[in-house]
C-alpha positions as CSV (number, residue, x, y, z in Angstrom):
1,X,0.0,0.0,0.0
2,X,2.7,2.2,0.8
3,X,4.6,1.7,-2.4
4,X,1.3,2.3,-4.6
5,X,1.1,5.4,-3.0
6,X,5.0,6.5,-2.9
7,X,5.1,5.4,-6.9
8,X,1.5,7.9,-7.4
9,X,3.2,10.7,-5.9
10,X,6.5,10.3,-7.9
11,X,3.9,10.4,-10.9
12,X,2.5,13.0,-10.0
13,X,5.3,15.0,-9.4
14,X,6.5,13.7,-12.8
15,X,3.3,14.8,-14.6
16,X,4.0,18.3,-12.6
17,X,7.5,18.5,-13.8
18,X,6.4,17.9,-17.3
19,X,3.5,20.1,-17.6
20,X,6.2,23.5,-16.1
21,X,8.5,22.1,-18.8
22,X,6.1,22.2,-21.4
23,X,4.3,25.7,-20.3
24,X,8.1,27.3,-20.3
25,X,9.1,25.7,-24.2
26,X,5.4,26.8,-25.3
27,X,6.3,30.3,-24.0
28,X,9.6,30.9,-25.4
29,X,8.6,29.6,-28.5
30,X,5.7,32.2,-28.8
31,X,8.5,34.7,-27.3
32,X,10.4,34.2,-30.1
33,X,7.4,35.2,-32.3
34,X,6.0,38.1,-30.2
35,X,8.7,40.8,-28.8
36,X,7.4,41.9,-25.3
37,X,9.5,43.9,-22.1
38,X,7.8,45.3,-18.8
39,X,8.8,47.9,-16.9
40,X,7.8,47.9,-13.3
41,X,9.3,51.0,-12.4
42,X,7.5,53.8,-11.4
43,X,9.3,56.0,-13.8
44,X,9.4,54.1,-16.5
45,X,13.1,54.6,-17.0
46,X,13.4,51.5,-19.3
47,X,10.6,52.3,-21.5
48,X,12.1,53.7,-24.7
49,X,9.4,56.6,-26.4
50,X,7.7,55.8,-29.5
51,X,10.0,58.0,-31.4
52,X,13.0,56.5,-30.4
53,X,11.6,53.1,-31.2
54,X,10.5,54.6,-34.6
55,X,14.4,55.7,-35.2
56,X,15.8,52.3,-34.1
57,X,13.8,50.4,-36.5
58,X,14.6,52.6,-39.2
59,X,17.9,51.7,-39.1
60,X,19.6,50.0,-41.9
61,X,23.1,50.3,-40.9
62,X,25.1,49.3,-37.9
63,X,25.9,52.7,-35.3
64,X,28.7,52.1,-33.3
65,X,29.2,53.6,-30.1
66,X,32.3,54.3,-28.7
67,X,31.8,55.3,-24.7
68,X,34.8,56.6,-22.6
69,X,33.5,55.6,-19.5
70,X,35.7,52.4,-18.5
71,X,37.7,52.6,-15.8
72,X,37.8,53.7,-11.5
73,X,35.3,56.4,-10.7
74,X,33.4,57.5,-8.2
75,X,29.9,55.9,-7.1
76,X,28.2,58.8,-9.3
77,X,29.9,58.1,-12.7
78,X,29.8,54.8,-12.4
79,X,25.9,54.8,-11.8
80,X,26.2,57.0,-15.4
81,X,28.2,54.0,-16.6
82,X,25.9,51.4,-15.7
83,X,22.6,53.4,-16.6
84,X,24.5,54.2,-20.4
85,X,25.4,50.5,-20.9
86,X,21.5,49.1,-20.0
87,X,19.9,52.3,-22.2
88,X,22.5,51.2,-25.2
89,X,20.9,47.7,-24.1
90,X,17.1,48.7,-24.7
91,X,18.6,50.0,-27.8
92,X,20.0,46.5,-29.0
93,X,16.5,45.3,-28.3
94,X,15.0,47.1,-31.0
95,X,17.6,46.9,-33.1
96,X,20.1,44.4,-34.3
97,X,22.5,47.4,-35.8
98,X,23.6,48.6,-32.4
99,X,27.0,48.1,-31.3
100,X,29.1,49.5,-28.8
101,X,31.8,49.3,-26.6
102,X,33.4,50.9,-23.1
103,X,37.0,52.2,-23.4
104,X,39.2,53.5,-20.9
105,X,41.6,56.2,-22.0
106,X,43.5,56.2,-19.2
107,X,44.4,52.6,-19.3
108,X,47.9,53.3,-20.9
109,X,50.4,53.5,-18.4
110,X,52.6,55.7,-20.4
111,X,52.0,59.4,-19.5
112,X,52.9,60.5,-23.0
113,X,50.8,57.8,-25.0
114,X,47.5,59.1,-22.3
115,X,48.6,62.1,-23.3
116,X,48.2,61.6,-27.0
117,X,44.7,60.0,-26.7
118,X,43.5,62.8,-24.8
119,X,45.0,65.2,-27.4
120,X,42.8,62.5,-30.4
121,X,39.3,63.0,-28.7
122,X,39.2,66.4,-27.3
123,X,40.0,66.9,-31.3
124,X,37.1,64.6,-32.1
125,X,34.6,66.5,-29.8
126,X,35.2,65.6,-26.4
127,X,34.6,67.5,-23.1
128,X,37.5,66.3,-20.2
129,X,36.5,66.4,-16.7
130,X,38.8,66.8,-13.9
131,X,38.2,64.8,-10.7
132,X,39.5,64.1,-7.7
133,X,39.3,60.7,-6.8
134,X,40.6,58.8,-3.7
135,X,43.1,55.9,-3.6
136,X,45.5,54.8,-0.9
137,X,47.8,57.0,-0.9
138,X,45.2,59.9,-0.6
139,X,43.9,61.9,-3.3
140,X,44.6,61.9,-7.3
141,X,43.9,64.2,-10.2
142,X,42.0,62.1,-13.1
143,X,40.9,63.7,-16.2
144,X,38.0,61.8,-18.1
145,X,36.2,61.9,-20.9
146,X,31.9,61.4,-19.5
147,X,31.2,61.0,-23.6
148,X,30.9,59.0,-26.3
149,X,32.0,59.1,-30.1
150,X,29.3,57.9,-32.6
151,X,29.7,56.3,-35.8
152,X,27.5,55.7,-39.0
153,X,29.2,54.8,-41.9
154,X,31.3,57.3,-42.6
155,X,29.8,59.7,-40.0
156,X,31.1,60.7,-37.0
157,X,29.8,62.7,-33.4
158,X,30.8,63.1,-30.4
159,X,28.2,63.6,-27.8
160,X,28.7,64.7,-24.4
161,X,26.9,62.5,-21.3
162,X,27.6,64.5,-18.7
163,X,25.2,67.9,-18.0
164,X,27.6,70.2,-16.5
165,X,25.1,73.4,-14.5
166,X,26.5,76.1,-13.0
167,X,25.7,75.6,-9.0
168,X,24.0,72.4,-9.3
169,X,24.9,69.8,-6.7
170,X,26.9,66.6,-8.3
171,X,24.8,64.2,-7.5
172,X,21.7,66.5,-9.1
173,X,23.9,67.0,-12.4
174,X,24.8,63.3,-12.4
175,X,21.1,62.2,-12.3
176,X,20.4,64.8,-15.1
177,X,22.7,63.3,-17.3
178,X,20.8,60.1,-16.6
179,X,17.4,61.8,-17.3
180,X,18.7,63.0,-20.7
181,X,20.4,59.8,-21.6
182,X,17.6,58.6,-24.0
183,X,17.5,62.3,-25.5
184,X,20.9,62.2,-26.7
185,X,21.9,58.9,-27.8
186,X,18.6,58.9,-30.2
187,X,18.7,62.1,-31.5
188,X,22.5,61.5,-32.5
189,X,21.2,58.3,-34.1
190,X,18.7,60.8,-35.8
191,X,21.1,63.6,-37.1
192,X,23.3,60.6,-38.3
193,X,21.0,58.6,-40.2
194,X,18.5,61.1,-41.5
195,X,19.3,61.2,-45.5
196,X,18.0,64.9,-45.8
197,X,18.8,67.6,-43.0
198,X,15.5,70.3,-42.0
199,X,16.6,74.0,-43.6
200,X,17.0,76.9,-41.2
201,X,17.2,80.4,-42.4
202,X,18.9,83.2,-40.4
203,X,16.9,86.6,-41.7
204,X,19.3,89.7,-42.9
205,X,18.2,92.9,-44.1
206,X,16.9,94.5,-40.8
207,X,20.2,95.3,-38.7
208,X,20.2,91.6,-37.5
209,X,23.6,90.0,-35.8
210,X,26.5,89.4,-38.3
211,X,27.3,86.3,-40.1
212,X,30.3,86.5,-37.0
213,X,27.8,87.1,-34.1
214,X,26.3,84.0,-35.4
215,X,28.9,82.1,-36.4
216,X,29.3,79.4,-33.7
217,X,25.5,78.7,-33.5
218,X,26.1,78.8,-37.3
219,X,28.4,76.2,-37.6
220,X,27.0,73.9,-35.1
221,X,23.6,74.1,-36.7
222,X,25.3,73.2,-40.1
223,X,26.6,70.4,-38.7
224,X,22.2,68.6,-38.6
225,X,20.9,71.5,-40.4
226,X,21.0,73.4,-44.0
227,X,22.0,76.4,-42.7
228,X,21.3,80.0,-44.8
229,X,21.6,83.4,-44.3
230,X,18.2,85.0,-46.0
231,X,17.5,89.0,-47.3
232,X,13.4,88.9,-47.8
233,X,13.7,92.2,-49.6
234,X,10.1,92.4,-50.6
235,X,9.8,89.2,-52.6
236,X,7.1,87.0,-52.1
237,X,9.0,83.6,-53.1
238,X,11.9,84.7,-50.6
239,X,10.2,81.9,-47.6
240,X,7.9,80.1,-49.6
241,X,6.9,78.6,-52.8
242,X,4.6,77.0,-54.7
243,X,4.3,72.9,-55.2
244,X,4.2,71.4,-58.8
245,X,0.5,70.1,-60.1
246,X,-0.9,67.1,-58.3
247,X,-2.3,64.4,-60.7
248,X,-5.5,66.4,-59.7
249,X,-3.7,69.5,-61.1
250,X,-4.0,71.3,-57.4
251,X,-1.3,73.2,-56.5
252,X,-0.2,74.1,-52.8
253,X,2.4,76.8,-51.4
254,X,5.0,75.4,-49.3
255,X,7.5,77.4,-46.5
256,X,10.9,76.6,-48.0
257,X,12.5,76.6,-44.4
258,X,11.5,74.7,-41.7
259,X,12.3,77.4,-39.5
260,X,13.2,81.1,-39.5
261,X,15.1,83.0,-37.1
262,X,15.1,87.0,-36.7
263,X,17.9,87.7,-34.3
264,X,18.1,90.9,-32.8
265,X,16.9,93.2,-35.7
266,X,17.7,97.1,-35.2
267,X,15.6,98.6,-38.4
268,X,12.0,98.8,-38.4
269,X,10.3,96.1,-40.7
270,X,8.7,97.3,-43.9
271,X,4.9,95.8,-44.4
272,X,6.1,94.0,-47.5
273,X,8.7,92.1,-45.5
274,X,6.3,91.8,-42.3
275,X,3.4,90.3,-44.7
276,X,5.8,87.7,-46.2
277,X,6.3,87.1,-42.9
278,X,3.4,86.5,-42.1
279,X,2.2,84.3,-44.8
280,X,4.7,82.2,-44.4
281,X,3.7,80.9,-40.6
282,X,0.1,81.1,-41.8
283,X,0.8,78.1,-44.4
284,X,2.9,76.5,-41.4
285,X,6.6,78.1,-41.1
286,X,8.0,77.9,-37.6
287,X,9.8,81.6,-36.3
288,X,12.4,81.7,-33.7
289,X,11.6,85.6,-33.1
290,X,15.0,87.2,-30.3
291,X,14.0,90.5,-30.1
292,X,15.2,93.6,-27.9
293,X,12.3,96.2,-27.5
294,X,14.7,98.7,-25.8
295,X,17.8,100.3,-27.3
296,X,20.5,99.6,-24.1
297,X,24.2,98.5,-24.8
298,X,27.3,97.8,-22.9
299,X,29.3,99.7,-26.0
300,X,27.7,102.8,-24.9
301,X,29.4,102.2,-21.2
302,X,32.7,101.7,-22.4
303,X,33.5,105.7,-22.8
304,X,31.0,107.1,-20.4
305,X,29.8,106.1,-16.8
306,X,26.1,105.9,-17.8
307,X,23.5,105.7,-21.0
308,X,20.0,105.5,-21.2
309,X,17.9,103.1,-22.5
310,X,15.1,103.7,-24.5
311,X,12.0,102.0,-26.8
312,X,13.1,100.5,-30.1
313,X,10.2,100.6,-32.9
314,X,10.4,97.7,-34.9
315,X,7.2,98.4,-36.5
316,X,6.8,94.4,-35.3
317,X,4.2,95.4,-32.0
318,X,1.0,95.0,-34.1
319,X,2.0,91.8,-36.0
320,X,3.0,90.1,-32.2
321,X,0.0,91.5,-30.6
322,X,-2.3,89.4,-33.3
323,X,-0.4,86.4,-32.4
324,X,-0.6,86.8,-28.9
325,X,2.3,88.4,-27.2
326,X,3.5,92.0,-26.3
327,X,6.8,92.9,-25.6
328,X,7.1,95.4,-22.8
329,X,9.8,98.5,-23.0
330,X,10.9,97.9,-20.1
331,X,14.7,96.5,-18.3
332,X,14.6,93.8,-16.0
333,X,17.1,94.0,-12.9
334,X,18.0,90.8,-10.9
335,X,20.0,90.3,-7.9
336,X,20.8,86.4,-9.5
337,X,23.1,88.1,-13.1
338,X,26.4,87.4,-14.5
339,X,29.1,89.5,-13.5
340,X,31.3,92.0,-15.4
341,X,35.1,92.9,-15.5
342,X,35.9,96.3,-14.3
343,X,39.4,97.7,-13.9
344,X,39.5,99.0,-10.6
345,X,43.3,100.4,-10.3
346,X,46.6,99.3,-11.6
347,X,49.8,98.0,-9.5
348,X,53.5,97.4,-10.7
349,X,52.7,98.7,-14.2
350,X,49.4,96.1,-13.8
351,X,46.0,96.8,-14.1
352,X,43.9,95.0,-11.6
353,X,40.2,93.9,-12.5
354,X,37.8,92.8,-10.3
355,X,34.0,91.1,-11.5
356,X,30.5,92.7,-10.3
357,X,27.3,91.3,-10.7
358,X,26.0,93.7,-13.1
359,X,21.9,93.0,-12.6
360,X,20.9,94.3,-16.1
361,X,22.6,91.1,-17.3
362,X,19.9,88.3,-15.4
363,X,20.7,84.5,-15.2
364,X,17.4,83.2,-17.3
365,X,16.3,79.6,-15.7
366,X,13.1,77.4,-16.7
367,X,9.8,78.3,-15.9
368,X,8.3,75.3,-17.0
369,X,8.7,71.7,-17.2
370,X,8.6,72.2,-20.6
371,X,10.9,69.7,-22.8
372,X,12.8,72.8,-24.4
373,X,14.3,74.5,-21.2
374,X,14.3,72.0,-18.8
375,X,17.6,70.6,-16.8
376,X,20.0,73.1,-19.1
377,X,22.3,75.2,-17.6
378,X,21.3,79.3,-16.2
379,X,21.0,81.3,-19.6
380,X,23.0,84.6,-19.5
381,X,21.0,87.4,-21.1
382,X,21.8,91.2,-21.4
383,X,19.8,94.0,-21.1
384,X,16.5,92.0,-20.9
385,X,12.7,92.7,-21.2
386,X,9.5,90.7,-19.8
387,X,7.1,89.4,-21.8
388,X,3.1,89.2,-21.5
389,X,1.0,87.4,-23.6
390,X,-2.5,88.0,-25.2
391,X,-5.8,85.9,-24.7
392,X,-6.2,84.6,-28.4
393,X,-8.4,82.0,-29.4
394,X,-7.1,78.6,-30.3
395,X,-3.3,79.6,-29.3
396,X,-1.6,77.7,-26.8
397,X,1.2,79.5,-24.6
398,X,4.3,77.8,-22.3
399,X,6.5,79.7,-20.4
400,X,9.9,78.9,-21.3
401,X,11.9,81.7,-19.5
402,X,11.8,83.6,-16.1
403,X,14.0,85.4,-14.0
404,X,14.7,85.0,-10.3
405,X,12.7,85.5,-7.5
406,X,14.3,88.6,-7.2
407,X,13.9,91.0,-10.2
408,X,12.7,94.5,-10.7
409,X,11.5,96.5,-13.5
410,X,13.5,99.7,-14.7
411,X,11.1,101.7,-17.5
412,X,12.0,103.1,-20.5
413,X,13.6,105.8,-20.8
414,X,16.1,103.8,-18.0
415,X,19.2,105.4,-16.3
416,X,21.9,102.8,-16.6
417,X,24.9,103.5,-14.9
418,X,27.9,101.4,-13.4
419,X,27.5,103.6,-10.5
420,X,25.2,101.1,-9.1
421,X,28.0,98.8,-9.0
422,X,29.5,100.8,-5.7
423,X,26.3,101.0,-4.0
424,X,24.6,98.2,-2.0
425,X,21.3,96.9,-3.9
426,X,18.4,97.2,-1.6
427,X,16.9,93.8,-1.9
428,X,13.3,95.0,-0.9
429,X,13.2,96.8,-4.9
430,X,13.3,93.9,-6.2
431,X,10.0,92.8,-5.9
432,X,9.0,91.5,-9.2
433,X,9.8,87.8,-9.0
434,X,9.9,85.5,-11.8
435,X,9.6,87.8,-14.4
436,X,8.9,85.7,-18.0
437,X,10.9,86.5,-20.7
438,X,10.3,83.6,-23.5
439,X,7.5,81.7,-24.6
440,X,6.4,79.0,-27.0
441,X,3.1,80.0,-28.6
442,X,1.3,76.6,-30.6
443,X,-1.5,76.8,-32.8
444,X,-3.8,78.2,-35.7
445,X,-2.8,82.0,-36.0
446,X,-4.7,84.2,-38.2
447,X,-2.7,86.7,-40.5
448,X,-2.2,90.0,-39.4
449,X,-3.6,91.5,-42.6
450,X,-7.1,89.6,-42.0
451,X,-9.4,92.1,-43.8
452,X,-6.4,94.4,-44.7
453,X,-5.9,94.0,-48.4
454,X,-7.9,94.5,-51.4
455,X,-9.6,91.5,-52.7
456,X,-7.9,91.8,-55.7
457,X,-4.2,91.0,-54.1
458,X,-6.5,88.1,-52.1
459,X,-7.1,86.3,-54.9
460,X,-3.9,86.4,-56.6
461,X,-2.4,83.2,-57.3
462,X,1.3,84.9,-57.2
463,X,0.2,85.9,-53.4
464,X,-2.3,83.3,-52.9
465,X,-3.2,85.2,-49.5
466,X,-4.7,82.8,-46.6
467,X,-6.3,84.6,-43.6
468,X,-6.0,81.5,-41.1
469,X,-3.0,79.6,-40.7
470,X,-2.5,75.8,-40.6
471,X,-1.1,74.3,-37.3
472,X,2.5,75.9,-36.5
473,X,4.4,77.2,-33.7
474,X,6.7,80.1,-32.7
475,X,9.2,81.1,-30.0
476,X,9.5,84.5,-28.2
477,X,12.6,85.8,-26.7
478,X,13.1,89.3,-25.7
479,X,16.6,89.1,-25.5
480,X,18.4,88.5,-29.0
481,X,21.5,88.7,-27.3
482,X,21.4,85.2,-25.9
483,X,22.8,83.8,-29.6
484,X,25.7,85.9,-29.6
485,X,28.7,84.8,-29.7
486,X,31.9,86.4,-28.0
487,X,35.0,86.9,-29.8
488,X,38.4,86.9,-27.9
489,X,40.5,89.6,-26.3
490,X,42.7,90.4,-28.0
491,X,42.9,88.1,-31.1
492,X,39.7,88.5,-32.2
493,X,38.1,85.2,-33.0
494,X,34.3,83.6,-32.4
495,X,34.2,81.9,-29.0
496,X,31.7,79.1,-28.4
497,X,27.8,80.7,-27.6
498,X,27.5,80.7,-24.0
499,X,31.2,80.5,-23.1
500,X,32.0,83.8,-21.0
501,X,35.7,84.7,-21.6
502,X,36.2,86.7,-18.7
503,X,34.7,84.6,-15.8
504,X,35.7,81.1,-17.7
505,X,31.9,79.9,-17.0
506,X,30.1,78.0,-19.8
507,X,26.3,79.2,-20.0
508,X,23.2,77.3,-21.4
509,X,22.6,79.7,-24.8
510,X,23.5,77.2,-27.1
511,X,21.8,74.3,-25.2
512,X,18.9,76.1,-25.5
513,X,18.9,77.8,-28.7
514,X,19.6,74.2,-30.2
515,X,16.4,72.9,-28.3
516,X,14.4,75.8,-29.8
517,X,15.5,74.8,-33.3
518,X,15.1,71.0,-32.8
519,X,11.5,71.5,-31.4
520,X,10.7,73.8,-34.1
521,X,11.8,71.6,-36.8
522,X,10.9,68.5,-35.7
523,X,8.0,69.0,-33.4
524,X,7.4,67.5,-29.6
525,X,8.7,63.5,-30.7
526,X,12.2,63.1,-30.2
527,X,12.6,66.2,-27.9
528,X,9.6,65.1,-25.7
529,X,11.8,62.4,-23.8
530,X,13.6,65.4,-22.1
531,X,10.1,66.2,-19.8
532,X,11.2,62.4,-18.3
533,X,11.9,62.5,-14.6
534,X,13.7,60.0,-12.5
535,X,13.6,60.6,-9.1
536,X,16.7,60.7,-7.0
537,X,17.0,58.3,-4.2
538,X,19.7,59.2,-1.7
539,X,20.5,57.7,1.0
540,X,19.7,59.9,4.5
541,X,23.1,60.2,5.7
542,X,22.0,61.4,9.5
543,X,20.1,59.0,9.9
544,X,22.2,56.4,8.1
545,X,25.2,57.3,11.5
546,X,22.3,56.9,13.9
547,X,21.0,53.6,12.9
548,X,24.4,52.1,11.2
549,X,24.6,49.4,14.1
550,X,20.8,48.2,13.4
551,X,21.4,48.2,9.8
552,X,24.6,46.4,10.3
553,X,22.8,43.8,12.3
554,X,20.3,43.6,9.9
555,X,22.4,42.9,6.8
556,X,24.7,40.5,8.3
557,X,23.5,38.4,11.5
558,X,19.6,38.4,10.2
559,X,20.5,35.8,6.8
560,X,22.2,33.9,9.0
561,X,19.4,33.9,11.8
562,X,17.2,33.3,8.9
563,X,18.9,30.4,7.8
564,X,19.1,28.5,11.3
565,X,15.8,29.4,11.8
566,X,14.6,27.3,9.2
567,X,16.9,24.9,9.1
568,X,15.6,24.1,12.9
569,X,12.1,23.7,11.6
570,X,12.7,21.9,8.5
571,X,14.6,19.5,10.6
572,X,11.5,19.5,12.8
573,X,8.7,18.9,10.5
574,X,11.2,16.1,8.7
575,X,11.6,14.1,11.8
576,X,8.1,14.1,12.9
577,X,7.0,13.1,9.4
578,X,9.5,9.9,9.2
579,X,8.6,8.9,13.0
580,X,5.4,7.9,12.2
């Protein structure tokens, strides 16, 4: 009896053993069939967007990745390490053309053969980083490369992994770079693979910026972009054109850029130039408008102590109004600016500068969550204005811009003097917090000459005038100094946007000028992975030195306790089994 029963349990079990066996083959097999990956994070940090999947499966080449982040770092770099290696992972997931690999450049022992590598990327596009890491003998200077270099075909980029801000805590920078980690490694799979680049058009004719005031957002733009410098000069084809015949014979007028940008005019816009304008976001051309509504520069300081500031007519207030912003002619002050050099003496034959914060030159930070300005670095900006908007109909508005909480308003006409720099700023005047100074408008606009031409020029098929617009966008800055470029003292050539020569600090300008032309030209996909947060979970370190001894405890004699534990009552429930 007992042996009938011992052999129909080992059959059973058998049968159980088969049926898991046959469950597991029956699922891989339709795994191999139907791709499928969860994500049971909260976040959703290994959930690739839409558009990346769409880029990855669009691949018909392999992209080779090249990442410089191999070797001893601290606990923050490598977490950057390990989170770049699993994202290039959910890459190879969608795609059997990703390959990369983790180098160390430091692995050479030969100081001039590191040396040399160093020399070969920073040529290629690398950023070094200088840290100070701890070993046994105390502390040691270690430069590394937080990057990667990128190759399709015969295409090469470098892109940086590591979000340097100005007074952001490591640990808050490190999990930025995390947060943009999808961002960057698909939109450089993007600007290498695409087989035709979006056009961008730089408008002249109007006392804009220079082709050298421009010329390092130039050449980085031409670098993913067809880059042109553009006079309208009246002419109705100048920013768009019309499409040959469908089979139907219908013929539709095109933009022929995908974006425009008017940086920083000085001379009022003619109505010819403002209409083209205008017709050209009605059938669906995106604007990057920078524009200063008040006449203030730092040239006028360099002779005198003071200058004023006054309105600058554009002849552009009507044509914003319709679409739903005004620009205000006033300056904004802010105790949170970038400081200026001032020589303040001279000793030994020397002269001896010293840096103030000069408030008419605000740090710009985001004032939204909004995909274009969030995690980049404090915008410098000179001689800014705020900016309202208008209640129109259909048109959606985001904040993109603000100043600090501590700002004040200085109207026009505005004293500016560096006297201000020897007196101690009254912090109660500043009193206008959070001033906004760019926004995105989205949406239908209706033209600004809406029942202001004849009929006749209406229905003209060289005009072909339409009074509503199809779907566009358009971004406001009052402030078209935040694309200029400095040039070196004393030699004389373009520095990199954003890099300020005299206090060696690196801005956000170009981050977020490049943002404002990727979103416009490409809409909210690829650049929509940038609104991703992942939450930082840091350890409390206070109460980590109160409790270490219960934690201790915890993590080393509980397993064991755990184990004897059971073992006690397994050995229990096994002898009073077999007794019977």
């Amino acid at each position: 009896m007992v042996q009938m029963r011992s052999h129909s349990q080992r059959k059973a079990s058998l049968m159980q053993f088969m049926m898991v066996l046959i469950v597991i083959v029956v699922l891989n097999i339709i795994g191999s069939f139907i791709f499928t990956r969860f994500d049971l994070t909260s976040e959703k940090r290994f959930t690739l967007s839409p558009a990346t999947k769409d880029i990855l499966r669009d691949l018909d080449d392999y992209v080779t990745f090249r990442v410089y982040l191999e070797g001893e770092f601290p606990a923050g770099f490598k977490n950057l390490r390990r989170e770049t290696k699993e994202m290039l992972n959910e890459f190879r997931a969608y795609s059997k053309y990703i390959e990369y690999e983790f180098i160390n450049p430091s692995e050479s022992a030969s100081k001039a053969e590191r040396d040399e590598t160093f020399k070969i990327l920073i040529e290629r596009g690398l950023t070094p980083t200088d840290l100070q890491v701890r070993t046994n003998e105390g502390t040691q200077q270690k430069v590394i490369f937080p990057g990667t270099l990128v190759m399709y075909r015969d295409k090469e980029l470098a892109v940086d992994l590591l979000e340097n801000q100005i007074n952001t805590p490591p640990e808050m920078a490190l999990n930025n770079s995390v947060q943009n980690l999808e961002f960057k490694l698909a939109d450089v799979i993007k600007k290498l693979s695409q087989l035709q680049k979006p056009s961008v058009a730089f408008i002249q004719g109007h006392g804009e910026l220079s082709e050298n005031e421009l010329f390092d957002i130039t050449e980085t733009l031409k670098k993913n972009y067809r880059v042109e410098q553009i006079e309208i000069g009246g002419q109705v084809g100048a920013l768009t054109r019309r499409s040959d015949p469908d089979a139907q014979g219908n013929v539709r007028v095109l933009p022929n850029f995908d974006a425009i940008v008017i940086a920083k005019p000085t001379i009022p816009f003619d109505e010819k130039d403002k209409f083209i304008i205008d017709q050209y976001i009605m059938y669906g051309g995106k604007v990057l408008w920078l524009i200063d509504p008040v006449l203030a520069s730092m040239d006028s300081l360099q002779m005198n102590e003071s200058t004023v500031g006054i309105s600058r007519d554009l002849n552009l207030d009507d044509q914003l109004f319709n679409y739903g912003v005004r620009l205000n002619n006033s300056l904004i002050l802010d105790l949170n600016s970038a400081s200026i050099p001032l020589r303040t003496g001279q000793v030994g034959g020397q002269a001896q500068i010293e840096f103030f914060k000069w408030h008419y030159f605000p740090l710009l930070t985001e004032a939204s969550q909004h995909p274009i300005s969030r995690n980049i670095n404090s915008i410098k900006s000179e001689f800014v204005s705020p900016v309202d908007t208008i209640a129109v109909k259909g048109i959606k508005k985001t904040a993109l811009l603000q100043t600090s909480a501590y700002s004040r308003l200085a109207p026009t006409p505005a004293l500016i003097t560096l006297a201000m720099l020897r007196e101690k700023a009254d912090a109660r005047m500043y009193n206008k917090p959070g001033q906004k100074v760019a926004w995105l408008l989205e949406g239908s606009f209706e033209s600004l000459y809406k029942n202001r031409i004849s009929p006749q020029i209406a229905e003209s098929k060289e005009v072909a005038f339409l009074e509503k617009g199809t779907q566009t966008s358009m971004i406001m800055v009052a402030d078209g100094d935040i694309i200029r470029n400095q040039f070196h003292v004393p030699q004389g050539y373009p520095l990199p946007l954003g890099f300020d020569q005299y206090t060696r600090q690196t801005f956000g300008n170009k981050d977020f000028i490049l943002n404002t032309i990727n979103f416009l030209t490409d809409g909210s996909g690829l650049i929509s992975i940038r609104s991703r947060e992942l939450k930082i979970r840091l350890l409390d370190g206070k109460k980590v030195l109160d409790d270490r001894i219960i934690w201790q405890f915890v993590n080393t004699a509980f397993p064991v306790l755990t184990v004897i534990i059971f073992g006690i009552i397994r050995a229990y429930f096994r002898k009073k089994r077999y007794s019977k």
